[in-house]
C-alpha positions as CSV (number, residue, x, y, z in Angstrom):
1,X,-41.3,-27.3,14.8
2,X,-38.8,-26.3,17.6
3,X,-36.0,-29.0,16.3
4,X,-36.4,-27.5,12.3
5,X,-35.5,-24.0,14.1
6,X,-32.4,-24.7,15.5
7,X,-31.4,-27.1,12.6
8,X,-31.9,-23.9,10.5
9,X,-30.3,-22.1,12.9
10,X,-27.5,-24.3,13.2
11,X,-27.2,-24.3,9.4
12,X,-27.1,-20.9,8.8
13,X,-24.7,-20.5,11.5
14,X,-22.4,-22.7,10.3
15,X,-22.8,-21.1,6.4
16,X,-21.9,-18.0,7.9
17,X,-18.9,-19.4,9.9
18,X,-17.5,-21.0,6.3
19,X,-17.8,-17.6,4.3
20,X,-16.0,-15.9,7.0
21,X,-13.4,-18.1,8.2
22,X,-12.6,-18.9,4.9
23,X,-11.7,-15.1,3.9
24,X,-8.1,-14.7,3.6
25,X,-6.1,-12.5,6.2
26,X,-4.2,-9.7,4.8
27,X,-2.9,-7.6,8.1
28,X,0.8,-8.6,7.9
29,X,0.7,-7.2,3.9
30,X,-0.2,-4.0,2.0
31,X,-0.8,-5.7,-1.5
32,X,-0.4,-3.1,-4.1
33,X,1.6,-1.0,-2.3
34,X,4.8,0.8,-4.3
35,X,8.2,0.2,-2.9
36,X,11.3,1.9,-2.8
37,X,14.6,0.7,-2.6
38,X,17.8,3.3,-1.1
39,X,21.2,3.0,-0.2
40,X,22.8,5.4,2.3
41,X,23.1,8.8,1.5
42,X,20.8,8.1,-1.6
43,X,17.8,9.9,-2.7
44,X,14.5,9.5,-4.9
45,X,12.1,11.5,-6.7
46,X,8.7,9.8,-5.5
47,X,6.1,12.0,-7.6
48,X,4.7,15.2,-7.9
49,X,2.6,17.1,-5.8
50,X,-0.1,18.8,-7.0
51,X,-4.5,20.0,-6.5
52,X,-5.8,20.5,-9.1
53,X,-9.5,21.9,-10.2
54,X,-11.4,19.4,-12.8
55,X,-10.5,22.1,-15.6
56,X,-6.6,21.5,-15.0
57,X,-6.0,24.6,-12.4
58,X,-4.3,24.8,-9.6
59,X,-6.1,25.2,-6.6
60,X,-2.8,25.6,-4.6
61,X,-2.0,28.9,-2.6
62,X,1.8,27.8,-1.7
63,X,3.9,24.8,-2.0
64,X,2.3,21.6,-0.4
65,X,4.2,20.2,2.4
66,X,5.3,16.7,3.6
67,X,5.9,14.8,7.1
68,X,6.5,11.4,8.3
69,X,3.5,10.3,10.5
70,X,6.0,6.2,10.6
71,X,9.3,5.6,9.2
72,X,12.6,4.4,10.1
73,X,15.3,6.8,11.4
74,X,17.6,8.2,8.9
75,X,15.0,8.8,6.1
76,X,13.7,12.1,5.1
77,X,11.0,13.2,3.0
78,X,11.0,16.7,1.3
79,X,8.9,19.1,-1.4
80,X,10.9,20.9,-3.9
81,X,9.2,23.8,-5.3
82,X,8.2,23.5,-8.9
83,X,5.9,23.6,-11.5
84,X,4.2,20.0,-12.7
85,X,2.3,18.4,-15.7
86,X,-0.6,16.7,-14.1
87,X,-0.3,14.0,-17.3
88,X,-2.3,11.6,-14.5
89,X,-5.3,13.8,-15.1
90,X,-4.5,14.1,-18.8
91,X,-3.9,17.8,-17.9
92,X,-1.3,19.4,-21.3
93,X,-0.1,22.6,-19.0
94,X,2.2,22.3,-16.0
95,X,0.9,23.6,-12.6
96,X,2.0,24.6,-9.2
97,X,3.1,21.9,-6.6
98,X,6.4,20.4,-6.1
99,X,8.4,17.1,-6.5
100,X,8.3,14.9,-3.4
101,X,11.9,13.5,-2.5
102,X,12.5,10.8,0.3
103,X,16.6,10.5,1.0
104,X,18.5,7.9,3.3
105,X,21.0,9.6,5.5
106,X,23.2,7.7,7.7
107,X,21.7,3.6,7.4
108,X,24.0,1.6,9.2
109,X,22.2,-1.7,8.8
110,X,19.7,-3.1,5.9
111,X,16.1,-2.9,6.5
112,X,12.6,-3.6,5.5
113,X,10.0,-1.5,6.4
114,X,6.5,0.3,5.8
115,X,7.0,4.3,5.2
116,X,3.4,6.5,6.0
117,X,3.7,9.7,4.4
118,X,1.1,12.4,4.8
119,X,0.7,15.5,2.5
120,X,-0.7,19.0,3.5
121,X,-2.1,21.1,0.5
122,X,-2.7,24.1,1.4
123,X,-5.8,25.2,-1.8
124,X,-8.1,28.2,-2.0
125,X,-10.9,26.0,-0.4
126,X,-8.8,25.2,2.8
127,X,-6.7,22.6,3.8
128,X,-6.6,19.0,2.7
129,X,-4.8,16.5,3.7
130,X,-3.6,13.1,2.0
131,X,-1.7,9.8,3.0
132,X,0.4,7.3,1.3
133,X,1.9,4.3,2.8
134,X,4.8,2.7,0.7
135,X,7.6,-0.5,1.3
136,X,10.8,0.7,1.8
137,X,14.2,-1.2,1.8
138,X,17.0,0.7,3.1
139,X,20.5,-1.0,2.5
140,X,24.1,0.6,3.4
């Protein structure tokens, strides 16, 4: 009886060993992450920025705002003031938020990078907070 234990044991061990090993590893890529691609002095429209209630208004009490929590020198990230269509949300009437622009200033050499972008809405209901993470390719 005490050899069929540790055979099961022993079995199951190693079944457990063959699912997990044989998981891929992913930590040196973020699949299905966008990427962006700027020369020097370049910029980009990335997206709007906007909250929104589930009956299409805006839970915004002033412009969201933007900061680099990892990036490479050189690149900026701003929020221009404006009103957006939520189309994402299949929402027909613009709202307040702002386009989100990321420009490369002064890149003396090419590089490949991950970009972490957090956003600060500032809504009726508090403060939330959101992050993106993108690929970005900076050239001169």
């Amino acid at each position: 009886m005490d050899v069929s234990c540790r055979a099961i044991l022993l079995i199951s061990a190693l079944c457990l060993a063959c699912v997990l090993g044989g998981a891929p590893a992913q930590a040196q890529t973020i699949s299905g992450t966008p990427a962006i691609a700027l020369k020097s002095g370049e910029s980009f429209e990335l997206g709007d920025a906007y909250w929104i209630s589930s009956t299409c208004n805006s839970m915004l009490v002033g412009t969201p705002e933007v900061e680099i929590l990892d990036g490479p020198p050189g690149v900026t990230v701003t929020v221009k003031e404006a009103m957006v269509t939520p189309r994402y949300w299949n929402c027909a009437k613009p709202v307040r938020g702002g386009k989100v622009i990321v420009a490369a200033n002064d890149i003396d050499h090419p590089s490949y990078t991950t970009f972490t972008i957090r956003f600060k809405f500032k809504g009726r209901d508090g403060d939330r907070l959101r992050s993106r993470v993108y690929k970005l390719s900076l050239f001169p």
